[in-house]
N, C-alpha and C positions, 0 to 999 in steps of 0.2 A: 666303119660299118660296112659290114659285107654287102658288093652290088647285087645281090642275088634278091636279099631283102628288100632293094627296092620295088623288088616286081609285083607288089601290093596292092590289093583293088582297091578302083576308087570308092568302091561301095563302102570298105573298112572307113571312110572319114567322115559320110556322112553322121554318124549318130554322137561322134564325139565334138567336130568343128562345127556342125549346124549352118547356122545363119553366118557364124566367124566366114567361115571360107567365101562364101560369095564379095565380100568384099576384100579379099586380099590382093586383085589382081587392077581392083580400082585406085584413084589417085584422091588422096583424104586429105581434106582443108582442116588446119589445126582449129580455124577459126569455128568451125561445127562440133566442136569438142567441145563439153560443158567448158565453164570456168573452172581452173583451179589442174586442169590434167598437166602432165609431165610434161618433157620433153623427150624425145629419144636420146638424149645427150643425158641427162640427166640421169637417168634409168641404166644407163650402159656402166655411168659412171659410180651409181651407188652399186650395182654385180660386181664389178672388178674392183671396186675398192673392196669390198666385203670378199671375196674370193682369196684376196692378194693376202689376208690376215689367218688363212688355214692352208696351212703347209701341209699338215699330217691332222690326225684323230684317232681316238682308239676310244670302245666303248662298252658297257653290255646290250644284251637286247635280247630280243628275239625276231625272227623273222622267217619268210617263206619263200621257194621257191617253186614255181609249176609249170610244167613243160607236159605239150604231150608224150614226150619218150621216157619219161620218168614216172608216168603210168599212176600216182597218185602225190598227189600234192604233201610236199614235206615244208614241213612248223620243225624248228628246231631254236631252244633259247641256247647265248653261249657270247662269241665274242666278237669284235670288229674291228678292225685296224687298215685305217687307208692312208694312202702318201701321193705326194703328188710325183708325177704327172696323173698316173692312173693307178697304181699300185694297190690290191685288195685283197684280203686276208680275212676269211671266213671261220669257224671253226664251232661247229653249232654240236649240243650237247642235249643225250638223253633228259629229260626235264626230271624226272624222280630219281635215277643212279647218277644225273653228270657224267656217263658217259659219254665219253666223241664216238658219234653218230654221223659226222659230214664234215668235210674240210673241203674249202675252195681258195686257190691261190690263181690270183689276177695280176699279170705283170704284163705287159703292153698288150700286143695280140698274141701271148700265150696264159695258158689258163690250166691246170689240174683241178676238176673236181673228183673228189674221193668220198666216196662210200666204207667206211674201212670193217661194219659189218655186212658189205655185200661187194664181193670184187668185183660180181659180173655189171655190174654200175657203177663205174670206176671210169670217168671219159679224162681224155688229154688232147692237146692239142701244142704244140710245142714246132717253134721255128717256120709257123705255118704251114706246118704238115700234120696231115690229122692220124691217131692213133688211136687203136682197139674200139673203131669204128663211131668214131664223136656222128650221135647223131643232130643237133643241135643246129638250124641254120642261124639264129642269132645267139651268139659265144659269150659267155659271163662278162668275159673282157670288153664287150659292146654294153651290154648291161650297166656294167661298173661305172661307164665312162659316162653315158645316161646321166646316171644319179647322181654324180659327183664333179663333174668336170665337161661339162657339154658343149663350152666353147670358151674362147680364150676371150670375153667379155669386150678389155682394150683395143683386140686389135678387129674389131667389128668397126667397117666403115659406116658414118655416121647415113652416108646415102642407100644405105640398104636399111636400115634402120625404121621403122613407122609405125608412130602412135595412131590406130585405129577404134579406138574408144576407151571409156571413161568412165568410171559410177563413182560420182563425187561423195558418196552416201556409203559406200563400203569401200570407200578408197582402193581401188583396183583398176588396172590400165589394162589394155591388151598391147601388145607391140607385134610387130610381124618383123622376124629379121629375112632379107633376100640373097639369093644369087643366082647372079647373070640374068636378074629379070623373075626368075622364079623364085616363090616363097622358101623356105627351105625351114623356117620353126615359128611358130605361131608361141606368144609365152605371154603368160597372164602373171601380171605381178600386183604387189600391195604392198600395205604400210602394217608394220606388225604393230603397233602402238603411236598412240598421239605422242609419246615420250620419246619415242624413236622415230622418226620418218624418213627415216632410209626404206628405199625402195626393194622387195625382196622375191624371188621367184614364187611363184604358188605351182603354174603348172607351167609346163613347157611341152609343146607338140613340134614333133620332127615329124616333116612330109616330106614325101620323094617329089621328083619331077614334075608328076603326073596329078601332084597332090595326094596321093593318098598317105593315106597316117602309116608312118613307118613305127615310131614310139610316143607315149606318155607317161610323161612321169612328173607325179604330183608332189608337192613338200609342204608340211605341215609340224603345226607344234613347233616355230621355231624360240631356242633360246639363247638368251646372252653370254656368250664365254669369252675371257678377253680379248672383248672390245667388238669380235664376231658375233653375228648374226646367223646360227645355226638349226636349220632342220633336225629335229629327230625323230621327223616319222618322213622315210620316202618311200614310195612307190613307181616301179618301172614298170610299163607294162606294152609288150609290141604285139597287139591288135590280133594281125595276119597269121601270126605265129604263135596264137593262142599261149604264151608267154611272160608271166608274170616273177619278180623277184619285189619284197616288201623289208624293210626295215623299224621296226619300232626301238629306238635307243636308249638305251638311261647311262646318266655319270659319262656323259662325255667329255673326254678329255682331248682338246687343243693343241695340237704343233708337241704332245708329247713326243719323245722318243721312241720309233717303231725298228725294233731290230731288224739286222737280215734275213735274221735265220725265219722269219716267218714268211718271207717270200720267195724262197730258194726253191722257185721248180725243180731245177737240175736237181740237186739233193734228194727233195724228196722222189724224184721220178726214177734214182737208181737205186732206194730203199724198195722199191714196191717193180724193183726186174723193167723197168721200162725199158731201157736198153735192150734186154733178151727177148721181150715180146717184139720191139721193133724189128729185130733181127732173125726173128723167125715170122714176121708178117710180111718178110721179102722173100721168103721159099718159096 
């Protein structure tokens, strides 16, 4: 996540953390916690086991992206293909022709969205240098990672870690993970069924330093694909930077096989002269 984004007010986290936040900087007794709440052991350990069972996904859906520099909020149904580590591959379609109407390709911190009926909204960002003027201070590629990959679960020490409450009535925990003393993601989890009680993200809040709300991104609808515990509806959304990207999925398919050819920025960036705009953006 770009540091720039963290320079977030604090004002942004009142309406979403509430009452959450006044206690994340206090020391909570497990023993004040109804009967029956987690452990933070426990909680860490059903994420990363369920995390460790999706390699890849591909799926249909539709979804939305909204930015202010994008001037109006674009719905587009079509397709989706993610891989690990962060790997995302967009490709969203006319709803009555099926025509491609939007393509976004997510490969570490580089990222092409494409407009391909409108070039003058055509952003890139590629090797960390930004191109034909990316107005976007939070990058698809931070988005991506939001929704799909927010931390690496295991290797979260257990002393950052803390169960902060409990509603034994809708089975739902809050946990707060820290660093170096500061909160860094507030995440509300539950149980998707009495048949399954593996513990599963619902919403998860990234703060900066200061605390203020950097992102939220909620997951819902999850369903069983082998042996995984899968959201298909997420929503990312970063507060400060009026921000939002949403996914509704159907026919999701598991650890399928996701070709190259769908996340070859390079490729597609010298089909569409990226090269030669580069090279005349240095005259």
């Amino acid at each position: 996540m770009r540091t720039r984004l963290a320079a977030g007010l604090l004002a942004c986290a009142a309406p979403i953390l509430a009452a959450g936040c006044a206690g994340l900087g206090q020391s909570v007794d497990r023993t004040s916690l109804p009967d029956g709440a987690p452990s933070s052991e426990e909680v860490l350990r059903d994420l990363a086991a369920n995390d460790s069972l999706i390699q890849s996904f591909r799926s249909g859906g539709s979804f939305t992206i909204e930015a202010p520099e994008l001037k109006a909020i674009k719905t587009f149904s079509g397709s989706i293909r993610f891989r690990r580590p962060a790997d995302l591959s967009v490709i969203g379609r006319q709803r009555v022709l099926q025509v491609t109407v939007f393509k976004l390709i997510c490969v570490g911190q580089e990222f092409l969205m494409e407009f391909p009926n409108s070039k003058d909204q055509s952003f890139y960002q590629l090797e960390g240098e930004q191109f034909e003027d990316v107005p976007f201070s939070v990058s698809p590629s931070d988005i991506a990672r939001e929704m799909f990959l927010p931390e690496d679960w295991a290797a979260v020490k257990r002393r950052d870690a803390r169960i902060i409450d409990f509603d034994p009535t809708a089975e739902t925990a809050v946990m707060t993970l820290s660093l170096d003393g500061h909160p860094r993601r507030v995440l509300e989890v539950g149980r998707v069924n009495e048949q399954d009680p593996r513990w599963v993200l619902r919403k998860n809040t990234r703060l900066a330093d200061n605390g203020a709300v950097l992102a939220v991104t909620t997951l819902d609808d999850y369903t069983l694909a082998d042996g995984a515990l899968f959201p298909t509806r997420v929503e990312a959304v970063f507060p400060t930077e009026e921000t939002r990207m949403r996914f509704a999925m159907r026919e999701v398919r598991l650890n399928a096989a996701v070709p190259d050819e769908y996340f070859n920025i390079r490729e597609r960036a010298r089909e569409l002269n990226l090269q030669e705009r580069q090279a005349n953006s240095n005259d």
